[in-house]
C-alpha positions as a LaTeX table, in Angstrom:
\begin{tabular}{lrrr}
\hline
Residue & $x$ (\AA) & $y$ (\AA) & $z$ (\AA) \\
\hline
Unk1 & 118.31 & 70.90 & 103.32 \\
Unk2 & 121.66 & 69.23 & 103.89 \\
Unk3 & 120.81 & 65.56 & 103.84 \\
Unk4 & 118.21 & 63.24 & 103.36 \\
Unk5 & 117.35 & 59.46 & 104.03 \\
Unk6 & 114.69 & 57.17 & 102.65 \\
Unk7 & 113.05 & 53.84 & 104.05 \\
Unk8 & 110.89 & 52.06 & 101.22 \\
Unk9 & 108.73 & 49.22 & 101.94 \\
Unk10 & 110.21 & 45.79 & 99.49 \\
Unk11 & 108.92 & 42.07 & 99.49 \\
Unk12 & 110.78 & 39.05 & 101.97 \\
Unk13 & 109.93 & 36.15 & 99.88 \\
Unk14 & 109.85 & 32.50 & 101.05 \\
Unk15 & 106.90 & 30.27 & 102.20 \\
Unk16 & 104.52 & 34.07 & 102.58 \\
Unk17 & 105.85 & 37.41 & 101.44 \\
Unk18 & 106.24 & 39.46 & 104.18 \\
Unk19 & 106.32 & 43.18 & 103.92 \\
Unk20 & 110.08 & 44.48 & 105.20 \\
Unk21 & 112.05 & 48.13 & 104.87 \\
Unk22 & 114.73 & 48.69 & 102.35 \\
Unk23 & 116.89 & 51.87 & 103.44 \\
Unk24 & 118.23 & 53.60 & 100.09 \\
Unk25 & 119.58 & 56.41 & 100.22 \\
Unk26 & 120.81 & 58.12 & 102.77 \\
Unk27 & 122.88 & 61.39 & 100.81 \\
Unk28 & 124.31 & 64.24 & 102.76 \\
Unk29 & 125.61 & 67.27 & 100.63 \\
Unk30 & 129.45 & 66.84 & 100.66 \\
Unk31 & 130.39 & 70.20 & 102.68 \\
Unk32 & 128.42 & 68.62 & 105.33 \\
Unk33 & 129.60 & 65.17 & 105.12 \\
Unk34 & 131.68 & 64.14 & 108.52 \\
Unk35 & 129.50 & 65.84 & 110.88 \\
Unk36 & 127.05 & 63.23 & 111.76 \\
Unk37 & 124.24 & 64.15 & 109.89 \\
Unk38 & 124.25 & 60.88 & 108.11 \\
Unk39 & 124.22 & 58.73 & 111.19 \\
Unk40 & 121.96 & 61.27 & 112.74 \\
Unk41 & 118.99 & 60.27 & 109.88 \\
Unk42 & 119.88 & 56.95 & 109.97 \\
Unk43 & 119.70 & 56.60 & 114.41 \\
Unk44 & 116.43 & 58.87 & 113.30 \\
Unk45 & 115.19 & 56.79 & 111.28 \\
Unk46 & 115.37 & 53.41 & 112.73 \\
Unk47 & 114.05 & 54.60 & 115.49 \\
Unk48 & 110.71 & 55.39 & 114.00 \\
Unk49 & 110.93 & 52.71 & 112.00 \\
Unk50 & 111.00 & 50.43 & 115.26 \\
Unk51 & 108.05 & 52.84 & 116.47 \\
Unk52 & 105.67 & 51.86 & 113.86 \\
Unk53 & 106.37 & 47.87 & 114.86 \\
Unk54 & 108.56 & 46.95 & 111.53 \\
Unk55 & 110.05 & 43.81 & 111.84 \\
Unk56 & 113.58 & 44.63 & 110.25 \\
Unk57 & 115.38 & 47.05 & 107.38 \\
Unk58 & 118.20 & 46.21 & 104.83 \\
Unk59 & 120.38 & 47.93 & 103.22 \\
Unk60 & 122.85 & 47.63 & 100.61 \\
Unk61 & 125.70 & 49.86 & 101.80 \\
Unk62 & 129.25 & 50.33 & 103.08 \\
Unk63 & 130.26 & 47.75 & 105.20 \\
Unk64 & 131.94 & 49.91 & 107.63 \\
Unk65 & 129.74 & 52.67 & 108.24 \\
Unk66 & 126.31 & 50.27 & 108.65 \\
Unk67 & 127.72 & 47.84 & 111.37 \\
Unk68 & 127.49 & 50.87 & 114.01 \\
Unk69 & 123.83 & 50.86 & 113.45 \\
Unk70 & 123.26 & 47.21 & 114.32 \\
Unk71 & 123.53 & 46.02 & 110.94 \\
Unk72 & 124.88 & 42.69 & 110.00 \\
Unk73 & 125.58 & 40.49 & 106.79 \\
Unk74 & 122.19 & 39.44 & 105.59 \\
Unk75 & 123.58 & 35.90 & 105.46 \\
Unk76 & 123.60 & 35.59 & 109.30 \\
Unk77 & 119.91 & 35.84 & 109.11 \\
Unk78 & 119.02 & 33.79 & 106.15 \\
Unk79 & 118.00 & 36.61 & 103.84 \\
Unk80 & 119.36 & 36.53 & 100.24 \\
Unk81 & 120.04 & 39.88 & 98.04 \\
Unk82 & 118.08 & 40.25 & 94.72 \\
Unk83 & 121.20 & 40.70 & 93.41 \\
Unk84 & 124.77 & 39.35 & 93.58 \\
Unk85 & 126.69 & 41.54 & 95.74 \\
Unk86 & 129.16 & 40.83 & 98.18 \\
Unk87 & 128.09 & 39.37 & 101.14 \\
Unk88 & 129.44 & 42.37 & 103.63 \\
Unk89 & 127.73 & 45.21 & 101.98 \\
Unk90 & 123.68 & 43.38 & 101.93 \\
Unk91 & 122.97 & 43.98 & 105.37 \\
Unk92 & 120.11 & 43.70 & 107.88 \\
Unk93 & 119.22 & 45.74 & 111.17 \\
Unk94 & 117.02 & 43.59 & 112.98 \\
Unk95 & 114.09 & 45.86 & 115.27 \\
Unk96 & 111.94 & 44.76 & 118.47 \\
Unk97 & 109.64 & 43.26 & 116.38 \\
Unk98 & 111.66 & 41.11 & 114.72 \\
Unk99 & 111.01 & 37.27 & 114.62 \\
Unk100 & 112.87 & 34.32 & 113.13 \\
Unk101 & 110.29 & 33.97 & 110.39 \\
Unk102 & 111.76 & 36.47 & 108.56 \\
Unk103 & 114.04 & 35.04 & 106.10 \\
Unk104 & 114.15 & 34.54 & 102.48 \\
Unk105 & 114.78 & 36.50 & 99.43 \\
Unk106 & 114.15 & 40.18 & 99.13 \\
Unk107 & 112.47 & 41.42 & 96.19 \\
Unk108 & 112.93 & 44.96 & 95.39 \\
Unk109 & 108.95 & 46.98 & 93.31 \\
Unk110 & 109.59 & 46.62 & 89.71 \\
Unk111 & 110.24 & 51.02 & 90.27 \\
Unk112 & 113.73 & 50.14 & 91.72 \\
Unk113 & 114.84 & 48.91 & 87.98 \\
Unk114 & 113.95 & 52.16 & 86.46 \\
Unk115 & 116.66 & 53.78 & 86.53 \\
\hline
\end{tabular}
């Protein structure tokens, strides 16, 4: 195994909670960083992530590698970070089944503070 990527489900809080992907990490071993693997699990990835019907993903990441996905500030969509960061590296990928509904404040499972 060279690399790896993870989607976990987290909370969009406003007037309901709706039920949203986070997508932490993605890791590729550094001998094989550069050779698309990364974007490979992401493309992967969001694409069965759109399969099952999820509405949208966010991630908290590098600002210049996520845009190529889709991803955009969080801000443009009205979702808030559970944490201050700065706005360009909360982002959001919205899928097909995205709707304007979904906005709010993401709220990470008490796990993600275990650290």
């Amino acid at each position: 195994m060279v690399g790896h990527i993870l989607f976990s489900y987290v909370d969009l809080v406003s007037d309901e909670t709706r039920r949203i992907l986070a997508l932490t990490p993605v890791a590729v071993l550094p001998t094989y960083q550069n050779h698309g693997i990364g974007s490979a699990l992401v493309n992967a990835g969001l694409t069965i992530a759109d399969s099952m019907g999820e509405a949208l993903v966010v991630v908290l990441g590098h600002p210049l590698f996520y845009p190529k996905f889709g991803f955009a500030p969080s801000i443009q969509y009205a979702i808030a970070a559970p944490f201050p960061v700065p706005e360009d590296v909360f982002m959001v990928k919205p899928l097909k089944h995205f709707q304007p509904m979904y906005r709010g404040n993401v709220v990470y499972p008490p796990a993600f503070n275990d650290a």
